[in-house]
N, C-alpha and C positions, 0 to 999 in steps of 0.2 A: 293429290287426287288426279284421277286419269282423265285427258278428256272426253265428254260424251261419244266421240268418233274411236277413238281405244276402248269404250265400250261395247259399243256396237261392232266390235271385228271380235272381242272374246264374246261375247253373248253368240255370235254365228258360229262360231268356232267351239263353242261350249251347247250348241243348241239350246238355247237357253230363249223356249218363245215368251216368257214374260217377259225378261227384260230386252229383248228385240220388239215385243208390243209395242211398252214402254219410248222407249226410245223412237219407234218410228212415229208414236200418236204425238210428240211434240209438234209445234208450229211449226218446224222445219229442219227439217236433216241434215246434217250438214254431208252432204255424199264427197264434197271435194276434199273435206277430212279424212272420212273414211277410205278414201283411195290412198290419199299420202300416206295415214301413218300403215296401211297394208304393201306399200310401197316401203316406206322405212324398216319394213318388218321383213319383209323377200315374200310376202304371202298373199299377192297380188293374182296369182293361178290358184291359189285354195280358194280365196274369199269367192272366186265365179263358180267353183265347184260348190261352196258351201250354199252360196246364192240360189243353186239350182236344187239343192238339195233339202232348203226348208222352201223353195216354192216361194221364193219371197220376189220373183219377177216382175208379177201387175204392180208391188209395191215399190218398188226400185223403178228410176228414171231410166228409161230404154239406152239415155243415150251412154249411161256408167253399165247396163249390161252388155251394150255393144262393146265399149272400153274393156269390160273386164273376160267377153267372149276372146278377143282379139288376143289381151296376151296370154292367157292359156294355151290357145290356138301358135301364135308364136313361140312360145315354152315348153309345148311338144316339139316344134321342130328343132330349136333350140337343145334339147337334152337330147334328141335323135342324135344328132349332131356331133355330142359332146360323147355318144356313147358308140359312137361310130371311132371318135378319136381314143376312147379307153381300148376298144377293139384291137385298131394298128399298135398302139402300145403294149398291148398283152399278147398280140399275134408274136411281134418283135422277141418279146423276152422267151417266147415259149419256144422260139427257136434255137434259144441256148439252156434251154431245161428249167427255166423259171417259171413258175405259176404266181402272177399279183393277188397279194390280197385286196380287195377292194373295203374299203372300209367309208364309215358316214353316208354322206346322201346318197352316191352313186351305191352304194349294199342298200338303203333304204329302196331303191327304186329296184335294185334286181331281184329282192327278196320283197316286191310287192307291201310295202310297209305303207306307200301312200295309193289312195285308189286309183289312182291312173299313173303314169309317168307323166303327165303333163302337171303335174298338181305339186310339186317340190321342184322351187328354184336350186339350182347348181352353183354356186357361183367360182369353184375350182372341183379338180378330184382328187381324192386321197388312196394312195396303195403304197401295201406295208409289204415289203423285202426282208428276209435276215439277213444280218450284218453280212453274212460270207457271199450275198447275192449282190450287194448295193454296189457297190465300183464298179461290177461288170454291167450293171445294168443301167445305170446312170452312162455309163461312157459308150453303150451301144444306144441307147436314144437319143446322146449327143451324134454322134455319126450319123445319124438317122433322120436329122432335121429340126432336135430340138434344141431349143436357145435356151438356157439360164439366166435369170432374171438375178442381176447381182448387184443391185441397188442396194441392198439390206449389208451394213459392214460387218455386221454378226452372222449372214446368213451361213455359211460354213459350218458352224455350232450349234447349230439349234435341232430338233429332233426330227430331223426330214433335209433333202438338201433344196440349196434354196429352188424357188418353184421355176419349172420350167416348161415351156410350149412351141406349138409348130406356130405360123406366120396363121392369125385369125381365129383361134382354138383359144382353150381356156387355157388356165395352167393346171399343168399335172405338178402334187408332191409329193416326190417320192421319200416314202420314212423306212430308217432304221430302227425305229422305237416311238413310241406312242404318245411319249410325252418325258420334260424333262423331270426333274426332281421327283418328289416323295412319293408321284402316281405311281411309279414302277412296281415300289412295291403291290401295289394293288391288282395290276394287270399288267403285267409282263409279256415283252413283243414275242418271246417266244414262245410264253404259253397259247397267247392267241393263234399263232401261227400253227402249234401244233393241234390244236383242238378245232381247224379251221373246216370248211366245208367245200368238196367241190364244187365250181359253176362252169355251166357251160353259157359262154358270152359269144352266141350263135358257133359255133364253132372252134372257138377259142378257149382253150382251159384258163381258166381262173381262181380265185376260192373268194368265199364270204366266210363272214365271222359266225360262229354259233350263237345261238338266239342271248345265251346266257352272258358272251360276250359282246358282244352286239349292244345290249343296253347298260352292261358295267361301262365301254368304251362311251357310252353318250353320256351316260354322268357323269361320270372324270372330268369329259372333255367339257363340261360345260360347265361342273364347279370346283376343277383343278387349272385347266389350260384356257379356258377363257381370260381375258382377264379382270382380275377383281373384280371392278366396278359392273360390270356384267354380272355376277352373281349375287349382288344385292335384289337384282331381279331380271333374271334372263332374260333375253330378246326371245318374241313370241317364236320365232322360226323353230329354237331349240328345244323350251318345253310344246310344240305341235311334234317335233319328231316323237318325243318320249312318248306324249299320247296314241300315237299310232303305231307306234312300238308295241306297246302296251294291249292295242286292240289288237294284233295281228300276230302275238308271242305270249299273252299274257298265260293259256293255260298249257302252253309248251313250258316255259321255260322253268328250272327247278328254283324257285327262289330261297328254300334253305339254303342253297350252297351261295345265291348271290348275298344273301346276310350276310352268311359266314363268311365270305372275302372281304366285306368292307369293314367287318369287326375285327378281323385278323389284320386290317391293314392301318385299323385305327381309322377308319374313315366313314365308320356307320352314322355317325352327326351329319355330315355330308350327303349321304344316301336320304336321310330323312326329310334335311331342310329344303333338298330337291324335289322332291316327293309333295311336300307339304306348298310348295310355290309354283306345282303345276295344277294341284287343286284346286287350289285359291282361284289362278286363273282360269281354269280353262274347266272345272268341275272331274278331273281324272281321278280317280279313287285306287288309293294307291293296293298293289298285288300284294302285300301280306300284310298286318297290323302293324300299324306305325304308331310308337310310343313315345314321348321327347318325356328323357329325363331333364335336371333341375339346369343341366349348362346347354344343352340344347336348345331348349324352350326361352334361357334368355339371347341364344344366338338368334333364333326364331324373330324375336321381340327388337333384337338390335336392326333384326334385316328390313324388319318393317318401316322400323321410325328412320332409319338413315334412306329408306326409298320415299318415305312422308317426306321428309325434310332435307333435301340434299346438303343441303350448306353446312350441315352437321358433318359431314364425311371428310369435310376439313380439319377438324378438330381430334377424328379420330384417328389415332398413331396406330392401330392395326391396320383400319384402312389405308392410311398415307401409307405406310410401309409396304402393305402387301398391294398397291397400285403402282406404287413407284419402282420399290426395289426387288421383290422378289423373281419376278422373271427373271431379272438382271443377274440377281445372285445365281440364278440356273447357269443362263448363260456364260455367264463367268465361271461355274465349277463346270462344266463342259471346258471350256477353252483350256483351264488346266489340266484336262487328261489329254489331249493333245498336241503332239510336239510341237508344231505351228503355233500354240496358242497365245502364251507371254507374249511374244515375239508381236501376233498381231496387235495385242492389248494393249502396247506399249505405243504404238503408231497412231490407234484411236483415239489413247488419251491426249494425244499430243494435235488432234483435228478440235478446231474453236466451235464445229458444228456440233459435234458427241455432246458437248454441254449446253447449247444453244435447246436440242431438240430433250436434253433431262429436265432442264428448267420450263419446257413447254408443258411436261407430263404432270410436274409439280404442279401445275395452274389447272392442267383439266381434269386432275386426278385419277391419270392412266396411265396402263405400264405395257410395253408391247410385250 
């Protein structure tokens, strides 16, 4: 059961005035929850926007709407900031005939998906290059001032190279592909690339994904590339983007054709159970009929009782596996199609930390 203060941020977030009634006609609110867990969430600039938007000010202590005016207020300047730094990087690459795709929160903000740009935290940016782009573009933002961040001993291998930024900026990831393993099939870096859409980022060419891609890429990425334990029940940040996704693309976008990719891709279960756990929370009514046949409905019913009961997610060998090892197996059939790769693999196994930090994963049942 969640507590009263994680109700009170999806009741705001669900507009939900009975049980925001509810909850505030208790003895006492607890407001210093409700900040944390909109804090643990990244949704600390929504809740003030959502605040102002059911009117709930005379009932809220001044001194959490002053708190919550401020980082809104800071969170524009903040992405200002951060989109000032996607600019120099896009200016950069456009000088050698490159157009970035911008993909996730930063497309969420340039395609108006949240009502202000002050209202979605950033906490990196994501743009997607084809393969025949990424070296040269990568090593002209290295000349350019940007540092790579190579802490990660895998990072080389994984679907982006590792993340890199100017001295006080966020990190930029730049990706060759959208994600490792079995998503490919689903949404392919080149079909989004080719189906992508001009932006103009004040002067600077860029492109964003089309709307139809756009919210295939947010469920992938939130019940493929997440990991695991994250999809027993997403972090609110992820199902808020879909719902406003949703308010802002729902009667654009064709969703027979978004069906038919995730059934072609074997991943229309996935599509559903998404669908079905941003309801739950947050009341979004999913854009075409959603039916759970007889093995969905008990994935449905698994995801609940292992979010009831976590201690159960120990016991379960899909879950241990697909928290612990799956990434890993990505990561590792990446390394083998690169000639570098054995070679690195053989060095890591051989660091007493590589195992140090698997038998941590083991205990918190996480997989990076």
């Amino acid at each position: 059961m969640k507590s009263p203060a994680y109700q009170f941020l999806t009741a705001c977030l669900r507009d939900n005035g009975t049980a925001i009634s509810t909850l505030m006609n208790r003895d006492s609110q607890d407001w210093e929850g409700v900040v944390r867990v909109a804090m643990e969430e990244s949704l600390l600039p929504l809740l003030h926007t959502r605040v102002n938007q059911l009117q709930l000010g005379p009932t809220v202590p001044p001194d959490v709407v002053d708190f919550l005016a401020a980082v809104e207020d800071l969170n524009r300047e903040r992405n200002s900031a951060i989109l000032n730094e996607v600019k120099f990087a896009a200016r950069l690459l456009n000088e050698v005939g490159i157009e970035p795709i911008l993909l996730k929160g930063v497309a969420y903000l340039a395609l108006g998906v949240y009502p202000s740009s002050a209202t979605r935290y950033l906490r990196d940016v994501d743009l997607l290059l084809s393969e025949t782009q990424f070296e040269t573009a990568v090593d002209l933002l290295v000349r350019n001032g940007f540092e790579p961040d190579n802490s990660d001993q895998f990072g080389q291998f994984r679907h982006h190279h590792p993340p890199m930024r100017r001295l006080g900026s966020v990190f930029l990831e730049i990706h060759h592909c959208l994600c490792l393993g079995k998503c490919g099939s689903l949404l392919p870096a080149n079909q989004l690339i080719a189906r992508s859409v001009p932006y103009d980022l004040n002067g600077v060419r860029a492109r964003v994904p089309c709307p139809e891609d756009l919210f295939t890429h947010l469920v992938m990425h939130s019940q493929i590339q997440h990991p695991y334990n994250e999809r027993i029940w997403p972090p609110l940040r992820a199902m808020c983007d879909l719902d406003c996704v949703l308010h802002r693309f729902r009667n654009i976008i064709d969703w027979g054709s978004v069906e038919r990719r995730f059934r072609a891709a074997g991943q229309f279960g996935l599509l559903v159970l998404h669908l079905s756990q941003v309801n739950e929370a947050l009341g979004t009514s999913a854009p075409f009929q959603v039916r759970m046949n007889g093995l969905t409905r008990l994935r449905w019913l698994r995801r609940k009782l292992l979010r009831r009961m976590p201690a159960l997610r120990y016991t379960d060998p899909i879950y241990m596996f697909s928290t612990v090892l799956i990434r890993r197996l990505r990561v590792l059939g990446s390394m083998f199609r690169k000639p570098n790769g054995l070679r690195h693999l053989v060095r890591q196994l051989l660091t007493a930390g590589v195992y140090r930090r698997f038998a941590t994963d083991v205990v918190e049942g996480r997989g990076r």
